[in-house]
C-alpha positions in Angstrom: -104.9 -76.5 -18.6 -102.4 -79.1 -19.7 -98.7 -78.4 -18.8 -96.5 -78.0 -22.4 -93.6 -77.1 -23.3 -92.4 -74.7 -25.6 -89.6 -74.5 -28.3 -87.3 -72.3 -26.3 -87.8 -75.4 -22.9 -89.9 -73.6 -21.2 -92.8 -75.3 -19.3 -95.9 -73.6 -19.4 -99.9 -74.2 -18.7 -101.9 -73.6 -22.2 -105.6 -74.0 -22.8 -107.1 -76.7 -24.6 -107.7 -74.9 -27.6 -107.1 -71.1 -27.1 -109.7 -68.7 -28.5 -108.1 -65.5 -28.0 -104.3 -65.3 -29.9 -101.9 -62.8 -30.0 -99.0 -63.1 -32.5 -95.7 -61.1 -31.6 -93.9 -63.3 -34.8 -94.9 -62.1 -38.6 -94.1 -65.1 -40.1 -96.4 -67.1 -37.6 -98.8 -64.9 -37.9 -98.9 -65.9 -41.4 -99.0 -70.0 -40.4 -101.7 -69.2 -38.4 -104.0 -67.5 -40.6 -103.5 -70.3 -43.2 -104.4 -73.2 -41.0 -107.2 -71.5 -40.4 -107.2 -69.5 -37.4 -107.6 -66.0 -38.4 -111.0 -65.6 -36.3 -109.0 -66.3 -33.4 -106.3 -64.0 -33.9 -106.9 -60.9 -32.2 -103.4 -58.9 -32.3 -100.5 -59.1 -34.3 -97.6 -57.0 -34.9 -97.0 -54.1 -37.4 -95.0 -56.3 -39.5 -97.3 -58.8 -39.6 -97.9 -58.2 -43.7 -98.9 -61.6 -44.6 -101.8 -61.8 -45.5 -102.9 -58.5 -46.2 -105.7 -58.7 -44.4 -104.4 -59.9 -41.1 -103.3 -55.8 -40.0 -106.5 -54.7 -40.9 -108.8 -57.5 -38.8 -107.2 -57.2 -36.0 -105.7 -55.0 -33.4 -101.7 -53.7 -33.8 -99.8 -54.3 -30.5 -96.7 -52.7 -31.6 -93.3 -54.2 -33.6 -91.7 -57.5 -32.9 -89.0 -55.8 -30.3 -90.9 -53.1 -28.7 -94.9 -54.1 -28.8 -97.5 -52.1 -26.5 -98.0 -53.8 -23.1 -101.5 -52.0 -23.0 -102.8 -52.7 -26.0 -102.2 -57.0 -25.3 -103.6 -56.4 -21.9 -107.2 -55.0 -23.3 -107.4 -57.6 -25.9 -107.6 -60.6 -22.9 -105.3 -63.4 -25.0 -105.5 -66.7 -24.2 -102.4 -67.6 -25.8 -99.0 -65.8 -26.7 -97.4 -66.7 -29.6 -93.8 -65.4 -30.0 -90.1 -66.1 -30.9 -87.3 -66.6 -29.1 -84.7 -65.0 -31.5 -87.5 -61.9 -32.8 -89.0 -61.0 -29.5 -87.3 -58.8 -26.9 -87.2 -61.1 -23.6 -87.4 -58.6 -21.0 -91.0 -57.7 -22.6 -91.9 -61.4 -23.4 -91.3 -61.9 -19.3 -93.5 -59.0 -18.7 -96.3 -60.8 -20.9 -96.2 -64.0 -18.6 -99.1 -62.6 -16.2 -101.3 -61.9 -19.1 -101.5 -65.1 -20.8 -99.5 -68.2 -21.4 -96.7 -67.2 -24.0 -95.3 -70.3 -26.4 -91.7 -69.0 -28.1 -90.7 -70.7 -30.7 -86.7 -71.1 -31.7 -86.4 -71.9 -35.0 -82.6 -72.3 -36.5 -82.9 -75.4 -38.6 -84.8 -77.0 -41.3 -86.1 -79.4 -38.6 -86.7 -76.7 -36.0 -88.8 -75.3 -39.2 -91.2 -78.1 -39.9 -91.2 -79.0 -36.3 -92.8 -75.0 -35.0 -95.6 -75.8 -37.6 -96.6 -79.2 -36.1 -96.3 -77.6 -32.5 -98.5 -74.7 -33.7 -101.1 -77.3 -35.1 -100.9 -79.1 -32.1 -101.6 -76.4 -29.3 -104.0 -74.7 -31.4 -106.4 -77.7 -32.2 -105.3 -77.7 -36.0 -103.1 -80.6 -35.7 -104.4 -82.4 -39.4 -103.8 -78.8 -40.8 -100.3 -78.2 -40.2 -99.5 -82.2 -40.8 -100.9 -81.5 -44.1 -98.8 -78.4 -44.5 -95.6 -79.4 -43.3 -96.0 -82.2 -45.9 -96.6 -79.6 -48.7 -93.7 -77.9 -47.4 -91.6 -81.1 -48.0 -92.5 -82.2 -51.2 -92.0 -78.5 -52.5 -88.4 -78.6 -51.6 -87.7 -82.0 -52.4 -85.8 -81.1 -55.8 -83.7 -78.7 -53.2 -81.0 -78.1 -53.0 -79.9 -78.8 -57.1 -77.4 -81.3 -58.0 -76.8 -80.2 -60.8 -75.7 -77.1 -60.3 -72.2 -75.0 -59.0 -72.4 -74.3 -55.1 -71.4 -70.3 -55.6 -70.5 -68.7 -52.0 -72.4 -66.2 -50.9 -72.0 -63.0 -48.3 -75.9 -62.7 -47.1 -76.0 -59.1 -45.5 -78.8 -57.9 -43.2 -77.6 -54.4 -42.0 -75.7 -51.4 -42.6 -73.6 -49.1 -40.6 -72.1 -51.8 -39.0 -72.1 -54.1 -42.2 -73.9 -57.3 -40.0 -74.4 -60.7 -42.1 -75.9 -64.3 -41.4 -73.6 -67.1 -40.3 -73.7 -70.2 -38.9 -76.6 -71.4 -36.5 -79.1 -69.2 -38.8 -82.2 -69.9 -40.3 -81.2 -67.6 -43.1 -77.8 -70.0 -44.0 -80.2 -72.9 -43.7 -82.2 -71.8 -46.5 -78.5 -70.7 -48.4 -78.0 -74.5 -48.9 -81.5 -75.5 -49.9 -81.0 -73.0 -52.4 -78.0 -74.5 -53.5 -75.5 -71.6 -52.0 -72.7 -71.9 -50.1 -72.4 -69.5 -47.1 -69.1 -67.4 -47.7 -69.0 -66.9 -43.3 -70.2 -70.1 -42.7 -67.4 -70.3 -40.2 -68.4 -67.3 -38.6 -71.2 -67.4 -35.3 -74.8 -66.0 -36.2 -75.0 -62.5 -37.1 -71.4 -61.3 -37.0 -70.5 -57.8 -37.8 -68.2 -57.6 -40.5 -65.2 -54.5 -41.3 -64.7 -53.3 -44.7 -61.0 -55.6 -44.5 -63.2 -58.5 -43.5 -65.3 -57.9 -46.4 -62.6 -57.6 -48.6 -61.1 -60.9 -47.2 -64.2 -62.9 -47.9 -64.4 -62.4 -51.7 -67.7 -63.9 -52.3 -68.9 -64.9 -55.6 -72.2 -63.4 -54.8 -73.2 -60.7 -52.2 -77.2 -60.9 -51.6 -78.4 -57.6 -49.9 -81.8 -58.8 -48.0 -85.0 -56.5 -48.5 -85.3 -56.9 -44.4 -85.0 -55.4 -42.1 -82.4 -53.1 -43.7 -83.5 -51.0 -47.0 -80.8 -51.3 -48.7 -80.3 -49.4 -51.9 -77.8 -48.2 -54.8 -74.9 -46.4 -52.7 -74.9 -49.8 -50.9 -74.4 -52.0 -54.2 -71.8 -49.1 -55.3 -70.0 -49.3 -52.3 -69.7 -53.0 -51.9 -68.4 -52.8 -55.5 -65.7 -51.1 -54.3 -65.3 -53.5 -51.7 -65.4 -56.3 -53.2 -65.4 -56.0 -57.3 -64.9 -59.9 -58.0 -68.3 -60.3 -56.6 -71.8 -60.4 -58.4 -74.4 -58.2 -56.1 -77.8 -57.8 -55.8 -80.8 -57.6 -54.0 -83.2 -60.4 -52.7 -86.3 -61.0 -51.0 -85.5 -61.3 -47.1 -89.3 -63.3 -46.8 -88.0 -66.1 -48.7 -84.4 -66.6 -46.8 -85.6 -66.2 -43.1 -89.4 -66.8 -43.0 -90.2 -70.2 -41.5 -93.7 -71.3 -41.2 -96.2 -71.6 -44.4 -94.2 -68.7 -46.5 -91.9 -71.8 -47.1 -94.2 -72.8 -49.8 -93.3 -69.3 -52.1 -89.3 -70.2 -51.8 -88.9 -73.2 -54.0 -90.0 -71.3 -57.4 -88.3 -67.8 -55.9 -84.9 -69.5 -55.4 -85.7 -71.5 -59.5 -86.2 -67.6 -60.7 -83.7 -66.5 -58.5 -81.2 -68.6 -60.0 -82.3 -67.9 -63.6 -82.2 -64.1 -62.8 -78.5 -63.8 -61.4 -76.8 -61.1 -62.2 -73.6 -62.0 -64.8 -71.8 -59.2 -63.9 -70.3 -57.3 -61.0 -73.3 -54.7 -60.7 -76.5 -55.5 -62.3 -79.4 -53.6 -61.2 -82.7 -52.1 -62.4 -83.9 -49.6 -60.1 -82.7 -50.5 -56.8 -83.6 -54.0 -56.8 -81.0 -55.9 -58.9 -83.6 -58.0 -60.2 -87.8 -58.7 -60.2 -88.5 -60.0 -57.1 -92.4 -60.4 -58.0 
């Protein structure tokens, strides 16, 4: 078993070309059903959504932070694939006797292109994920526009505490390929924020992510009151802070997100602000 080392610098033994997966990561998951691996992917999370079929095919071990111990022990992996940032640590130390576990630590667009490579690479579907990563890559080449204003945005992720993305994201990394400019770009990761610091920030835009928090319309109402300079609505959480091949669906999300903005203050139909389809 040759000796590798994984995104987060940790050295571990892997198998030539592992037979038996387990993906703790939903996003990955995904990747690794499209470069063709889905007959060797044996568990994957609850959120694992993408594609469809990948919950029904296979067993569930649990969610991304608290997965069944059990349930990974029975199905004998070969391989671990996980996250860094997603997974809990304690449990992804308590996985190392059952099989080698790769994490991946994704925070740039390099980290990005660089976890599909590895993927290909450990998993034997090196010409795959080349091929991908250079899809990926040609699909955001007209990103971000020039063309276009840089509006600042406020990108929340939780309520009760308000928590947004900052700096050192994946999610403010996307911001700019969309052509966005993060409004707490100053700010550390996922800070949380007060109602004053809200108010402070005055964004042109507040984007409420579909995930993990479900937002709805108190939240827009609120915010309104919060900060009523600012156009608000909802977007699709998949397309800001999924790496891996659901890269290929942001390019035309972020083109109809842009032609879909909301011209005033509160625009919303339902509770989504906008067709996120």
């Amino acid at each position: 078993m040759p000796v590798r080392t994984d995104m987060a610098g940790r050295r571990i033994n892997l198998p030539e070309e592992p037979q038996r997966i387990v993906s703790l990561v939903p996003s990955q998951t995904e990747l690794l059903f499209d470069l063709g691996l889905e007959v060797r992917v044996l568990g994957v999370t609850k959120f694992c959504i993408h594609p469809a079929r990948a919950r029904r095919q296979t067993r569930i071990v649990g969610g991304t932070k608290k997965f069944n111990l059990p349930t990974i022990y029975d199905l004998r992996p070969d391989l671990i694939i996980g996250n860094k940032e997603e997974n809990d640590k304690d449990l992804i130390e308590a996985l190392n006797p059952v099989a080698p576990v790769w994490l991946s630590d994704v925070r740039s667009w390099k980290d990005a292109l660089e976890m599909i490579a590895r993927i290909g690479d450990i998993t034997g579907r090196t010409v795959a994920a080349n091929d991908l990563a250079a899809r990926i890559r040609k699909a955001f080449s007209p990103w971000p526009p020039r063309d276009r204003p840089t509006p600042s945005v406020l990108y929340l992720i939780w309520k009760d505490p308000w928590m947004a993305a900052a700096a050192d994201t994946f999610i403010d990394v996307m911001l700019e390929k969309a052509g966005f400019l993060n409004a707490i770009g100053h700010l550390h990761r996922y800070p949380v924020l007060s109602e004053e610091m809200i108010k402070s920030v005055q964004p042109e835009l507040i984007f409420l992510s579909t995930e993990p928090y479900p937002f709805g319309r108190k939240h827009f109402e609120e915010l309104h009151h919060l900060a009523p300079g600012s156009r608000i609505c909802l977007v699709d959480g998949e397309m800001f802070s999924w790496y891996g091949s659901r890269l290929l669906h942001a390019p035309p999300y972020f083109e109809r997100l842009w032609q879909t903005l909301p011209s005033n203050t509160l625009d919303m139909e339902g509770d989504t602000g906008f067709d996120l389809s």
